[in-house]
N, C-alpha and C positions, 0 to 999 in steps of 0.2 A: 457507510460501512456499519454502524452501529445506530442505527434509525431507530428500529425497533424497541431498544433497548433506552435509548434517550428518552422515545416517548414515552416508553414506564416513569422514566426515573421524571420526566415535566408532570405528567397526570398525577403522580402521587403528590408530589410538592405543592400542587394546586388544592389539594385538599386543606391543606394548611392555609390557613385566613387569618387566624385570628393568636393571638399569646394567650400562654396557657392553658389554652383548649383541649383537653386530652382525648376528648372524645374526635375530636378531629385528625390527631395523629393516628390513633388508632388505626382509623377509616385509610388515612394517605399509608401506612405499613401495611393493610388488607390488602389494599390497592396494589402495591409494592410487591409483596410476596405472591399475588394471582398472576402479577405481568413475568417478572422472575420466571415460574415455574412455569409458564406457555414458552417462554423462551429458551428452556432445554436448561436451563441454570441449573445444578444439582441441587435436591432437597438439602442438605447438610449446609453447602453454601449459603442457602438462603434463611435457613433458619440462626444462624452466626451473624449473616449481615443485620437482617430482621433486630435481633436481640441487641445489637450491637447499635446499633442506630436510633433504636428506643430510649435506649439507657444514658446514651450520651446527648440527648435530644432532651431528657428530662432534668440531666446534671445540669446544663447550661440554659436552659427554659423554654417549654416548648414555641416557637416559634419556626417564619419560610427559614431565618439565616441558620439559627440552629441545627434544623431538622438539614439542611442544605448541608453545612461545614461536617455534620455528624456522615452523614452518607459520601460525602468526596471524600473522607479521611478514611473509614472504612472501605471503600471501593480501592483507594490508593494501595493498601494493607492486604488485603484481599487477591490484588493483581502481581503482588510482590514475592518473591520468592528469592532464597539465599543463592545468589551463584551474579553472573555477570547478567549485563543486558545488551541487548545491540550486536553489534559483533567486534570483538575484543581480539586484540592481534598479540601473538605471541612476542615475547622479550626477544628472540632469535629467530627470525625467518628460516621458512617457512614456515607459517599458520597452519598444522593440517587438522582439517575437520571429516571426521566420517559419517557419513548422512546416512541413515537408516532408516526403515520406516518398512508398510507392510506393502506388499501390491496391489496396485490401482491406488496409493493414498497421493502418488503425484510428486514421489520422491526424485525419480527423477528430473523432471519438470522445475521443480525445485531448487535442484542442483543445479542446472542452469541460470536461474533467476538470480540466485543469489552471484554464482559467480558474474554474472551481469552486472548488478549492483556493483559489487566492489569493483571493477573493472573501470566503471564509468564513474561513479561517484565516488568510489574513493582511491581510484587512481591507479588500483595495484596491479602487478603482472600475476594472473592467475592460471592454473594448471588443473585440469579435470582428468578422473583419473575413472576408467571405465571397469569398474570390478562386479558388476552388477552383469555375470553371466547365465543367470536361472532363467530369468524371461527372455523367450526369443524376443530379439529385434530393438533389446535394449539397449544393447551396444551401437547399435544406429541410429536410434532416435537418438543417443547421446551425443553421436557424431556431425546430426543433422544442428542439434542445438547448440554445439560448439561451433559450426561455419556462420550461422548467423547471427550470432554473438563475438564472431571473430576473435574465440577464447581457445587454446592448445590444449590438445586431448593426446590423453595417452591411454590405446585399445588394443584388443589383442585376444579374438573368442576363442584362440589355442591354448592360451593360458591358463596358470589359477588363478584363483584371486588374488592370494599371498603374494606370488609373482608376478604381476601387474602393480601391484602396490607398489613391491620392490624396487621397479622399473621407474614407477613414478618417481619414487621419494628422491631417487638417484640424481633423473631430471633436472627436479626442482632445485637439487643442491647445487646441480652442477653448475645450471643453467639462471641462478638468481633467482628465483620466483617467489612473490609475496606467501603465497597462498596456495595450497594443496586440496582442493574436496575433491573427496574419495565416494562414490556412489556405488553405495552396497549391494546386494540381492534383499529381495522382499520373498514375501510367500504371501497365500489367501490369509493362513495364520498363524500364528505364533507355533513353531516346534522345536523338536532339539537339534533337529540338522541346519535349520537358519543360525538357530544361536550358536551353535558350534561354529560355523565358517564367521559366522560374524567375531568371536572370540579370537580364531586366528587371525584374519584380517586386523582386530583390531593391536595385538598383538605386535604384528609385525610393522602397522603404521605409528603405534604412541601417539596418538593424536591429541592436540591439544583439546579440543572439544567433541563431543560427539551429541550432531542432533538428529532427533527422533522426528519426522514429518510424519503428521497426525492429519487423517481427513476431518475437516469440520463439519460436514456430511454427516458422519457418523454420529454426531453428538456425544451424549456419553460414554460412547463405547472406544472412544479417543481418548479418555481420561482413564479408564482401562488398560489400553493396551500400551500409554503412556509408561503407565506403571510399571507395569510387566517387563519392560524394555529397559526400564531404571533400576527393575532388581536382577534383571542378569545380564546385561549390557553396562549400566552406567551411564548413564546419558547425561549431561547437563543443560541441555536446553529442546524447549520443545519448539519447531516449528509449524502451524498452523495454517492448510494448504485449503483452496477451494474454498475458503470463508465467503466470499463474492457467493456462492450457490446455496451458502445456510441464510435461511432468510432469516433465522429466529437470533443466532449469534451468542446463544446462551454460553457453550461449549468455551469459551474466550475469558470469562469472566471468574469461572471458576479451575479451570484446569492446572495453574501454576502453584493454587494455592493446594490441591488436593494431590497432584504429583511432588510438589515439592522441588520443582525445576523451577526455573524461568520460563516462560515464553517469549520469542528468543524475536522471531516473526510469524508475518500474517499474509499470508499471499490472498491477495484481493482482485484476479481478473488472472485472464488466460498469458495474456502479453508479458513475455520477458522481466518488463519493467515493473510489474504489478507483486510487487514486493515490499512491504514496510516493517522497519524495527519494530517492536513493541516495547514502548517504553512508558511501563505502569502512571506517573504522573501526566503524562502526554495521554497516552490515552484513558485518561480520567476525566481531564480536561473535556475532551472531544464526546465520552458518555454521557457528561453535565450540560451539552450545547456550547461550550466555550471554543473550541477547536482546536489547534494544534501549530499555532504562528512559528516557533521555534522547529516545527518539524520542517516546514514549508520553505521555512529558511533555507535553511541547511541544502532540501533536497535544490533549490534551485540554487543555491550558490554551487553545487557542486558538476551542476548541468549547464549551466546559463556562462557564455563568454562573456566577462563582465568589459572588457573593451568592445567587444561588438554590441552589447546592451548599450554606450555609451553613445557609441557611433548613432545607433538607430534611434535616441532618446535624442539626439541633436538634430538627427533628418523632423524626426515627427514634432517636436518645436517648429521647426523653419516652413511645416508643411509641406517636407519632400519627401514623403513616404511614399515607396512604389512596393510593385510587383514582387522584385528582385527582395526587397526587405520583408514582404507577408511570407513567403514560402521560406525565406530562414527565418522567420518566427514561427513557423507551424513546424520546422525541423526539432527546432529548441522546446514547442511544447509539447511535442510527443516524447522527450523523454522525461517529462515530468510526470509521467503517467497518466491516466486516465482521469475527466476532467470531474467524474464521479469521488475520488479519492482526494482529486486539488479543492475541489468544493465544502468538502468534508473535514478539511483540517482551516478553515475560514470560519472565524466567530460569526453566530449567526444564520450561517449558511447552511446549514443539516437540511431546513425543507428541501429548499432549491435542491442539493444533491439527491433528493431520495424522489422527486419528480424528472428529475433527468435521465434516472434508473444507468444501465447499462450503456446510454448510446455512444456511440464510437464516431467522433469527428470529425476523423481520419477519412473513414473510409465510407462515409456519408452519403449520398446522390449530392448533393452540394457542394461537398469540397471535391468528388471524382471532376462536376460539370467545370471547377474555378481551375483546377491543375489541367484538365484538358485545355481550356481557356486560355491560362497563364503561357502553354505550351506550344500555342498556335501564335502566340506573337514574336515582332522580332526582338535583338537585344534592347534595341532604341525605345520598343513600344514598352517594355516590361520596367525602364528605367523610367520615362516620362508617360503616364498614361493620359496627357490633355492631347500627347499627338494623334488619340483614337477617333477617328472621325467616323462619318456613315461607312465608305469604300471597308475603310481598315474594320470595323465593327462586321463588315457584309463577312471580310473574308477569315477573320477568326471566328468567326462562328461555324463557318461553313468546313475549317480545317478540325474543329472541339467538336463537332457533329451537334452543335447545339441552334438555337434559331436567334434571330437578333436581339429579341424581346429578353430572352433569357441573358444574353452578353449585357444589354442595357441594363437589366436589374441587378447584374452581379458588379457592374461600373459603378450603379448610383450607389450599392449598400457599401462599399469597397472607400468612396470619394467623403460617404458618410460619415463612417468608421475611422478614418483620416481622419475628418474634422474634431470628432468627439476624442479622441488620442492628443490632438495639438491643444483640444480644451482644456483636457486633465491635465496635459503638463505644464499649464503656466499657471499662475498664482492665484491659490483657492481650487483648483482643480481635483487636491486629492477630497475636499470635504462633499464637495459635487459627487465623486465618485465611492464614496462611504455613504451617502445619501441613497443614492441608488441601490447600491449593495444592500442596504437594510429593508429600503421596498422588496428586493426581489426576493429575501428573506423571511417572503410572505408576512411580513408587517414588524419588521424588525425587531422589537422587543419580544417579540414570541418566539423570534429565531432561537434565543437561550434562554439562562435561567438569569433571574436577579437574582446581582451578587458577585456573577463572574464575568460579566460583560465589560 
């Protein structure tokens, strides 16, 4: 997610070789402030970090740790801003947050995600509330993305907004609900007839929070309209949509500090799930090459059945890992998000994710040929796969539309994969598989910085 911007922050650190060098800092800040400002960074921003990283580089003495410690603590400071992080639940249920933002920035979209999130990861009964009457066909798409989020929607394009609200809030009281997001009307831009209904609306909802979804597309002009939303709305946090499509990711680093909100999240890919907190120290971490283990946590403690992790962690010791167990591990890691994001918060790992780019494993020619596959056997073959002999091999291939050659290679990589799983889990197996992980890291120590590894 932050590639670009890592490799500023390793090329300039490389300039640095030697103590007390000044002429070498200099070079690694040139270095610094050129990548910065190809990356959409705001001038102002950078010339703060800039000053600020010099200064504290020369009080403690120029050297890598120095120059290193002065730029993560600036970046930390920089990413910070006064108000909450994450998402922060009211003392009295219901949470209600009103989502705003302009058209086309993906606010809706958004508003799904998020309620996604919290539904799954954090457990809560959530309530969508469709006020967002200006754009035709938005009250549908909202409708479409509540069924397959299998989240409660409350619509209604006869109404006001105010009255839809009302409708909601009543709902939620009545009816116990964690959480209320309220999805507003947008316009192309900012006028006084959005900010009016927005004023009512918000009015009538009291909303504990209200976030502003910013396209990161736009670059600075997100920092902009950010603003603009915070002086006559009030917003307290920004969330950060389509960053997956800004290749540069400037827009992220300085927005919090130059709004004066938080940035709250970061929608990273099209998919429901492609949603993450921002949380300044965490993703400082992940700018510097270190990653994000504590994020990763979290998000798989909150996805992952830890007695069926258990179960399957006992099959793949004893070497009985089948069919029936890969396809509820591929259920389990599709809600972990995309494997571009899991890679990305792994020390080390930055190359490896930004050669992976986008791909989708999902929905792959490879995993469509292994689910057709998986689907053409019976229950007996999907539990035991030594019972697959030539006949049985003939005739799932022939029900997968695939040819035997292809069932064979997907048997051997399958029986492989087994093996290397029953290896990592008996003793010495995690350092084998750290081993690995650093090779694929394209040479492991290059994966980050010395220092935080």
């Amino acid at each position: 997610m932050f590639s670009n911007l890592t490799e500023s922050f390793k090329n300039a650190i490389g300039k640095i070789r030697f103590h007390d060098d000044e002429k070498a800092l200099k070079k690694a800040t040139t270095e610094l402030r050129k990548s910065l400002l190809k990356s959409d960074v705001h001038h102002k921003v950078v010339k703060e970090l800039i000053q600020t990283v010099e200064i504290e580089t020369k009080k403690n003495g120029i050297g890598k740790d120095s120059f290193l410690l002065a730029l993560q603590n600036e970046l930390i400071r920089i990413l910070t801003a006064e108000g909450n992080q994450g998402f922060v639940f009211a003392s009295k249920p219901p949470t209600v947050v009103l989502m705003t933002g302009l058209q086309g920035s993906g606010k809706t979209t958004t508003t799904g995600k998020l309620a996604f999130m919290l539904k799954e990861q954090k457990k809560k009964k959530v309530l969508i509330v469709a006020a967002d009457l200006q754009r035709l066909a938005a009250v549908e798409q909202l409708r479409q993305i509540a069924e397959q989020i299998e989240v409660d929607l409350v619509a209604d394009e006869d109404a006001k907004p105010e009255e839809i609200v009302k409708i909601g809030l009543q709902k939620a009281k009545d009816e116990l609900y964690d959480v209320v997001l309220i999805d507003t009307a947008g316009r192309l831009a900012i006028d006084d007839e959005l900010m009016d209904e927005l004023k009512r609306v918000k009015n009538v909802a009291d909303p504990d929070e209200i976030f502003y979804v910013a396209d990161a597309m736009t670059g600075i002009d997100a920092v902009r309209t950010a603003s603009t939303f915070k002086d006559k709305i009030g917003i307290t946090g920004v969330v950060l949509s389509k960053f997956d499509g800004d290749s540069k990711g400037g827009v992220a680093l300085g927005i919090a500090h130059q709004v004066g909100v938080p940035l709250r999240f970061i929608g990273s890919g099209e998919k429901m799930l492609d949603l993450e907190p921002f949380i300044p120290e965490r993703i400082t971490n992940r700018l510097m090459g270190a990653g994000d283990l504590e994020g990763l946590a979290e998000r798989t403690a909150a996805v992952i059945d830890e007695k069926a992790a258990k179960k399957v962690n006992q099959k793949i010791k004893k070497g009985q890992f089948n069919f029936n167990d890969f396809l509820e591990q591929m259920e389990q890691m599709k809600k972990l998000g995309s494997m571009k994001s899991i890679l990305g918060m792994i020390p080390g790992m930055g190359n490896l994710a930004k050669q992976i780019g986008d791909i989708d494993l999902e929905n792959s020619d490879e995993m469509r040929a292994i689910k057709a596959m998986i689907g053409s056997m019976t229950k007996k073959e999907r539990e035991n796969p030594d019972l697959l002999n030539n006949s049985r091999k003939r005739r799932i291939a022939a029900g997968a539309g695939l040819d035997q050659v292809q069932v064979n290679r997907v048997l051997k990589q399958f029986k492989g994969a087994a093996k290397m799983a029953k290896k990592m889990s008996s003793k010495g197996g995690v350092k084998e598989m750290q081993k690995l992980m650093s090779q694929l890291g394209n040479g492991g120590a290059q994966g980050g910085f010395p220092g935080l590894r």
